[in-house]
Backbone as CSV, one residue per row, in Angstrom:
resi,resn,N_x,N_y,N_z,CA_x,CA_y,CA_z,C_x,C_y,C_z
1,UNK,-18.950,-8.155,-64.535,-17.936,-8.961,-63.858,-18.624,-9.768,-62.734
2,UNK,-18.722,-10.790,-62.321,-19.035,-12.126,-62.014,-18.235,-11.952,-60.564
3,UNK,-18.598,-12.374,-59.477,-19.017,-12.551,-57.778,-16.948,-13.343,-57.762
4,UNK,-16.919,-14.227,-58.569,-15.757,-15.211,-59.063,-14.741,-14.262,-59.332
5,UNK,-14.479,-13.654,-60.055,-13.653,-12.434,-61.146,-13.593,-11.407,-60.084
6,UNK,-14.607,-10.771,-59.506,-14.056,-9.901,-58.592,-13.203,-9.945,-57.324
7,UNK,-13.946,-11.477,-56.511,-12.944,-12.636,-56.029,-11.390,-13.138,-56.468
8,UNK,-11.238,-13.326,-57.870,-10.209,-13.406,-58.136,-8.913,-12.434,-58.257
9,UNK,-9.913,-11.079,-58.925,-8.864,-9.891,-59.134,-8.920,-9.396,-58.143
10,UNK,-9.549,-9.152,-56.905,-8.968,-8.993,-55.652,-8.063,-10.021,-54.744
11,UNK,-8.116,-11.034,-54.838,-6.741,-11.995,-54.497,-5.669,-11.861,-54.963
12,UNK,-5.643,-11.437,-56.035,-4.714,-10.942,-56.897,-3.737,-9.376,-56.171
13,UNK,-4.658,-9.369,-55.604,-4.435,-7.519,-55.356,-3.832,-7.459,-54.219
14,UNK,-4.450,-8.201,-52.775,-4.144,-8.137,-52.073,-2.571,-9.239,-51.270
15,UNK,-2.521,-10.112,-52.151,-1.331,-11.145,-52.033,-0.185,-10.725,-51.435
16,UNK,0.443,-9.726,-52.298,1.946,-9.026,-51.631,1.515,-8.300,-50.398
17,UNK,0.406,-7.977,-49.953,0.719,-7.123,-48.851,0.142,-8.530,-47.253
18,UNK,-0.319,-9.911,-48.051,-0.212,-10.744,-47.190,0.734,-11.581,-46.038
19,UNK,0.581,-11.692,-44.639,1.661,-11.851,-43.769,1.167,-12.859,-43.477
20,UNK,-0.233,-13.739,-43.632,-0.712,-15.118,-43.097,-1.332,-16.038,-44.549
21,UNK,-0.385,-16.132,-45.262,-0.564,-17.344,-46.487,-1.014,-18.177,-46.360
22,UNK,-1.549,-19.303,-45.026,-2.423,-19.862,-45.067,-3.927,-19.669,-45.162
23,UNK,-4.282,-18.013,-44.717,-5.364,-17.508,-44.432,-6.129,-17.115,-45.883
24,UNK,-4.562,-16.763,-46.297,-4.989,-16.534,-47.913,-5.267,-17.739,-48.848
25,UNK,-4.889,-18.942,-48.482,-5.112,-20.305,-49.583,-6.838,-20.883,-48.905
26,UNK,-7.438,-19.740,-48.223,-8.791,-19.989,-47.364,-9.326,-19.094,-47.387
27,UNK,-9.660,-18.062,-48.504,-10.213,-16.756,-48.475,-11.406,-16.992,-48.497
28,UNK,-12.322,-16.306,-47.730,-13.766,-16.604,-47.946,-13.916,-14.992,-47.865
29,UNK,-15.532,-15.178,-48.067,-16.402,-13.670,-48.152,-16.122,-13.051,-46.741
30,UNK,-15.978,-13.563,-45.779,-15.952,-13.046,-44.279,-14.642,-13.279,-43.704
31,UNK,-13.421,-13.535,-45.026,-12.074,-13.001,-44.446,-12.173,-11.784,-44.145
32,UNK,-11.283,-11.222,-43.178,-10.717,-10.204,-42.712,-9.333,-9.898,-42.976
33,UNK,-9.371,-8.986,-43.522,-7.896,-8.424,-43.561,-7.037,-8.122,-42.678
34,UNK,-7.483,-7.489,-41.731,-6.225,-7.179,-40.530,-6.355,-8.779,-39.503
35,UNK,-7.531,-8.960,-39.369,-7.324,-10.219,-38.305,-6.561,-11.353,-38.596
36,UNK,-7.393,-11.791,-40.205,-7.204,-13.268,-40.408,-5.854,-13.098,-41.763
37,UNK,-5.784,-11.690,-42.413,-4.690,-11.861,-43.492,-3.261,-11.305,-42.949
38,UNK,-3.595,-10.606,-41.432,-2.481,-9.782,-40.912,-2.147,-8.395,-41.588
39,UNK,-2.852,-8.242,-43.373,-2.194,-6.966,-43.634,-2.689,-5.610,-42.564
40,UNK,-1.357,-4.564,-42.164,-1.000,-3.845,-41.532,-2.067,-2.714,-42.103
41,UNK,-1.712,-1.781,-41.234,-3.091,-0.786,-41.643,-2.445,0.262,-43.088
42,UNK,-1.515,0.653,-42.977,-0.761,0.953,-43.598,-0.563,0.274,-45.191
43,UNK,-0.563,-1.027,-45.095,-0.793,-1.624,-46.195,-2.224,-2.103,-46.730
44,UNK,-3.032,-1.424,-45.999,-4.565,-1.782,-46.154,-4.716,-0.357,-47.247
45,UNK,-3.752,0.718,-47.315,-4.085,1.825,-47.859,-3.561,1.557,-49.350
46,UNK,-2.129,1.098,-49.187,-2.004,0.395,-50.684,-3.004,-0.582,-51.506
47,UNK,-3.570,-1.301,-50.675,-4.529,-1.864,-51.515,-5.607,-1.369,-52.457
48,UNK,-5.846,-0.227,-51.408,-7.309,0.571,-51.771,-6.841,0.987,-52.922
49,UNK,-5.642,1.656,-52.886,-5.416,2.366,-54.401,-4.717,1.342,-55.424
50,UNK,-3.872,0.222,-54.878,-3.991,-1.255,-56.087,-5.887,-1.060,-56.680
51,UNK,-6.621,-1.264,-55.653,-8.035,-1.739,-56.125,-8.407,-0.622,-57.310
52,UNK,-8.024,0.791,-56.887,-8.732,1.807,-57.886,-7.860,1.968,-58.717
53,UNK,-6.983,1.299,-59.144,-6.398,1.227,-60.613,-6.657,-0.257,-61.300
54,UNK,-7.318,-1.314,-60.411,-7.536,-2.379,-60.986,-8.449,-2.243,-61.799
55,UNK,-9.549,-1.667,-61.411,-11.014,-1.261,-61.213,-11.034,-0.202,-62.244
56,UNK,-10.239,0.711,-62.267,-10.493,2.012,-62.831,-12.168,2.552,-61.687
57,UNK,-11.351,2.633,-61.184,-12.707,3.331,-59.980,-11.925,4.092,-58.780
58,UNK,-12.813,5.169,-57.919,-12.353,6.028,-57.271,-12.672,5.446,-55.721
59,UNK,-12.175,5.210,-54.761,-13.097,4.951,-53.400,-12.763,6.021,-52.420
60,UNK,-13.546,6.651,-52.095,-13.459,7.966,-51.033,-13.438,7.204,-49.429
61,UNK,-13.343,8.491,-49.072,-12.646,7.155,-47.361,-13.808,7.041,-46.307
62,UNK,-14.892,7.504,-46.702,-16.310,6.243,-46.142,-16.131,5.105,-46.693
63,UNK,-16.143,4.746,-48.048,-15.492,3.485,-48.067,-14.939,3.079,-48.339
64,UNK,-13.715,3.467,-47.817,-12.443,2.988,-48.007,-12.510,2.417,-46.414
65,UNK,-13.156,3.102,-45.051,-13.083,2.655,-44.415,-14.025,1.275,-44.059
66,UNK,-14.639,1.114,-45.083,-15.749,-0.119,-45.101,-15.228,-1.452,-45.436
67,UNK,-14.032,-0.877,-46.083,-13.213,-2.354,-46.932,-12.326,-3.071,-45.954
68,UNK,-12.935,-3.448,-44.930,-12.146,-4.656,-43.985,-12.025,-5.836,-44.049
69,UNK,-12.945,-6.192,-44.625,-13.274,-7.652,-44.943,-13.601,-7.603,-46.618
70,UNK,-13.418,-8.792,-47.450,-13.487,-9.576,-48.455,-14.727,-8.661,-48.830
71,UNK,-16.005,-9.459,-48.362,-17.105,-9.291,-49.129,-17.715,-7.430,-49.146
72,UNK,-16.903,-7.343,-47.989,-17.554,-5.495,-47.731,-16.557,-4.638,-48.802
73,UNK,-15.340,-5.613,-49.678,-14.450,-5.143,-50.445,-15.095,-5.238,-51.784
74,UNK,-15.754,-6.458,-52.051,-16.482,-6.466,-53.105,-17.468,-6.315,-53.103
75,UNK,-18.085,-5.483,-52.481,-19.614,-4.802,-52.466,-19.224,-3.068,-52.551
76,UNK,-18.331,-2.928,-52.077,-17.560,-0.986,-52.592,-17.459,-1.445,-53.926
77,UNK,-16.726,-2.031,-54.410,-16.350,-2.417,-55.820,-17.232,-2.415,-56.655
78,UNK,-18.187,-3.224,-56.535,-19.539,-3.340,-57.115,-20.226,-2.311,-57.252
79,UNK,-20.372,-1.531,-56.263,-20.904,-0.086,-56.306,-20.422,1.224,-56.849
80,UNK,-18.870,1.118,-57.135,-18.296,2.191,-57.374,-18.134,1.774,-59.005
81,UNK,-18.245,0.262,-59.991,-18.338,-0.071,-61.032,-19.821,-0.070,-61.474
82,UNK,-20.701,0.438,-60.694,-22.403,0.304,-61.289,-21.972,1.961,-61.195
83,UNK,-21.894,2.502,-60.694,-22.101,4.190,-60.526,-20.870,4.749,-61.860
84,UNK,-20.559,3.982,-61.913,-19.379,4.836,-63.337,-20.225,5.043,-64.705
């Protein structure tokens, strides 16, 4: 899966729990989720487990707590889909 595709199916993922839609039509690798997308911490936990059923992958909460930003989201991802 391609830098693009993981980019995409995580936009995908994280959308409904978005409160700043402009931030989201501007996602870059060094978005932030709580700063720049507003999602709540609370809804940062739904994601994680949206992600590990997207994924079919497990993320334990070292990094789960790593996934703040975009690219530190698709670099757990990446790692937890090479280790399967």
């Amino acid at each position: 899966m391609t830098q693009n595709e993981l980019l995409s199916k995580l936009k995908t993922i994280i959308t409904p729990y978005v409160q700043n839609k402009e931030a989201l039509e501007n996602l870059t690798n060094e978005t932030d989720f709580i700063k720049d997308l507003e999602i709540n911490s609370a809804n940062l936990v739904d994601v994680v487990l949206d992600v590990e059923d997207a994924f079919d992958i497990e993320i334990d909460n070292e990094s789960m707590e790593e996934m703040l930003t975009v690219a530190a989201s698709i670099k757990v991802i990446e790692e937890k889909l090479a280790s399967k």
